[in-house]
Residue frames relative to the residue before (quaternion, step in Angstrom):
aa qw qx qy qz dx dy dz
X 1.0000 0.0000 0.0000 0.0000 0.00 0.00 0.00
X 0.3007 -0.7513 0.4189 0.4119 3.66 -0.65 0.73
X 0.7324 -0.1987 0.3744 0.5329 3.44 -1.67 -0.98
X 0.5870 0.6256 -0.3706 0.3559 4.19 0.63 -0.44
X 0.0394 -0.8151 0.5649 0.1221 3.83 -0.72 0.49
X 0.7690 -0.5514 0.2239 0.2333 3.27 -0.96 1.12
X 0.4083 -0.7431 0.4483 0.2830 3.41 -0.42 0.17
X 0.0960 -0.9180 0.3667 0.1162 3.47 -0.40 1.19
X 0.1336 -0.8946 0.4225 0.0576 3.77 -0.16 1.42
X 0.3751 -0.7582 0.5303 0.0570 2.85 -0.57 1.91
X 0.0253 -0.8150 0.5767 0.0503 4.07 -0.42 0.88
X 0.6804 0.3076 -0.2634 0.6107 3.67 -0.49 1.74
X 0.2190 0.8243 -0.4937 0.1700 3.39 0.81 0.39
X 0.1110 0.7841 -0.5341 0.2959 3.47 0.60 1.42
X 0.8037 -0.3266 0.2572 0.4257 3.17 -1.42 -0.54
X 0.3123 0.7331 -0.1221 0.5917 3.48 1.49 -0.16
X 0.8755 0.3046 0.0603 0.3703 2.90 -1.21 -1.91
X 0.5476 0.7063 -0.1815 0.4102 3.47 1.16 -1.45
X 0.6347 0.5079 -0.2841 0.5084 3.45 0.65 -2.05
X 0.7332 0.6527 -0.1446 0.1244 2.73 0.02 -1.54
X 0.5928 0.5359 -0.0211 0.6008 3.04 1.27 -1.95
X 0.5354 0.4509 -0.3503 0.6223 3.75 0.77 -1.16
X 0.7726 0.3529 -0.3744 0.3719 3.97 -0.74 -1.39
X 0.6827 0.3964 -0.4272 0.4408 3.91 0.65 -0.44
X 0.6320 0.4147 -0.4038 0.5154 3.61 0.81 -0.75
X 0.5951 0.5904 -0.3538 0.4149 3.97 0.07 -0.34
X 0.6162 0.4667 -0.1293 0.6211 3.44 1.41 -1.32
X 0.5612 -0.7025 0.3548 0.2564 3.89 0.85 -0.18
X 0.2201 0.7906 -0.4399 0.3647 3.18 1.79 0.84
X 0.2926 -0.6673 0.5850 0.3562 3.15 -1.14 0.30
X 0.2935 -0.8031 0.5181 0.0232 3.95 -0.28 1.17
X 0.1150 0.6774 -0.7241 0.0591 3.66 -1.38 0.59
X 0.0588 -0.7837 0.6182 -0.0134 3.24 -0.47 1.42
X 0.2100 -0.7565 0.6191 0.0150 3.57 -1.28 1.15
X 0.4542 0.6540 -0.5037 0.3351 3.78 -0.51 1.20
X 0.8921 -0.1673 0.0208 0.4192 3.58 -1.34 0.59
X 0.5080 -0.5371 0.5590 0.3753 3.20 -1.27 0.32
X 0.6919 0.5439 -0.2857 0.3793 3.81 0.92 -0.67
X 0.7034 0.3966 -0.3124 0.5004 3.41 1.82 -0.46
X 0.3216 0.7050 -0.4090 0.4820 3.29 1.70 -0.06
X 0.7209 0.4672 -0.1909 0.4750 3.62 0.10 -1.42
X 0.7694 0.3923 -0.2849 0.4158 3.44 0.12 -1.03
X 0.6474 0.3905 -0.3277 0.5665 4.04 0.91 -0.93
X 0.6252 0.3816 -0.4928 0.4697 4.05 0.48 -0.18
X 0.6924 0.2859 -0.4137 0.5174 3.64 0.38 -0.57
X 0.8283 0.3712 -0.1943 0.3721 3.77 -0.18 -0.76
X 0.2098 -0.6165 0.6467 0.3972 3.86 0.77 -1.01
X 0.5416 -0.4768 0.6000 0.3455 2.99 -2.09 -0.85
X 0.4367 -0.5290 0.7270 0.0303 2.64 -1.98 1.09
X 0.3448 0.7222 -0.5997 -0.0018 3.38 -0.96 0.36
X 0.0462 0.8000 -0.5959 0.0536 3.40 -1.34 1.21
X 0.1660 -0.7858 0.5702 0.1728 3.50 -0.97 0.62
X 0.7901 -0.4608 0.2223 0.3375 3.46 -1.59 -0.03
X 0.5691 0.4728 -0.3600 0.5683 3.56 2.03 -0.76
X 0.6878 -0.5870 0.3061 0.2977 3.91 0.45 0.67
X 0.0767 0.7930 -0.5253 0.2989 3.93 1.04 1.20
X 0.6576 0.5904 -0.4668 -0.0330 3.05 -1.14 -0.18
X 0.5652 -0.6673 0.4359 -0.2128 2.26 -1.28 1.53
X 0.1261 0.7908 -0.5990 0.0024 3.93 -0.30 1.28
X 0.1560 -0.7648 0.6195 0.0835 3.63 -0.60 1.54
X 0.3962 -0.8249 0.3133 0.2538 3.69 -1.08 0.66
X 0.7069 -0.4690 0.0837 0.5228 3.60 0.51 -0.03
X 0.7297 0.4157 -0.2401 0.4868 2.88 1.69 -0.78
X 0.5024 0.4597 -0.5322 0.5031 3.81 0.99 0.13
X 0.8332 0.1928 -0.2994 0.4230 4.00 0.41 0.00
X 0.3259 -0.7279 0.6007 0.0554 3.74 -0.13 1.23
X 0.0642 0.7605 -0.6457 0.0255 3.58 -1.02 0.82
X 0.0032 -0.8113 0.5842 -0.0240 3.52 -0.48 0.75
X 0.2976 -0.7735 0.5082 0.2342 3.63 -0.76 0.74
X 0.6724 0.5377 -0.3140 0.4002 3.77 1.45 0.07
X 0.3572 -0.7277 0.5511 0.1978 3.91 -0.44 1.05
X 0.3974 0.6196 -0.5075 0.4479 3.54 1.01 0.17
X 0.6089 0.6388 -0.2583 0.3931 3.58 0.67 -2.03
X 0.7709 0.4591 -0.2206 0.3825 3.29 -0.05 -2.18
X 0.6211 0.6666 -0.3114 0.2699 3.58 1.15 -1.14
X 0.4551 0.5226 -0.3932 0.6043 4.03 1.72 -0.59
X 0.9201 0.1907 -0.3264 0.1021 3.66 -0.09 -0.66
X 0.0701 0.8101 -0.5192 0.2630 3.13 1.63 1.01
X 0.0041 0.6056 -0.7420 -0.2876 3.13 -1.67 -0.51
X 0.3023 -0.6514 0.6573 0.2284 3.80 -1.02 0.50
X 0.0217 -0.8453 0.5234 0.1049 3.30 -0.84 0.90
């Protein structure tokens, strides 16, 4: 396996799906998040926020968390194993 780590596609990237996606991209994943055109918009203009109840938080910028509303897109960064 080389030095390169997989891309990880997060389908549903909601409120949920989001955290989540955010905690791997924050952690230095390479992320592709797939959900709404409305969460699309908001993380290009705004990134991600992410906080939890033990006191995180976390400001990712748009470009450590890709969001794409097309399953075509997400489909290149699979890997089929």
């Amino acid at each position: 396996m080389s030095g390169t780590l997989p891309r990880v596609v997060v389908f549903g990237a909601g409120a949920i799906g989001g955290w989540i996606g955010g905690c791997w991209a924050a952690a230095g994943l390479p992320v592709q998040l797939i959900g709404r055109q409305t969460v699309k918009g908001e993380v290009e203009a705004h990134g991600l926020h992410l906080t939890d109840h033990a006191g995180l938080s976390v400001d990712l910028q748009p470009e450590q968390v890709p969001v794409t509303t097309c399953t075509m897109v997400a489909q290149e960064c699979v890997r089929m194993v």
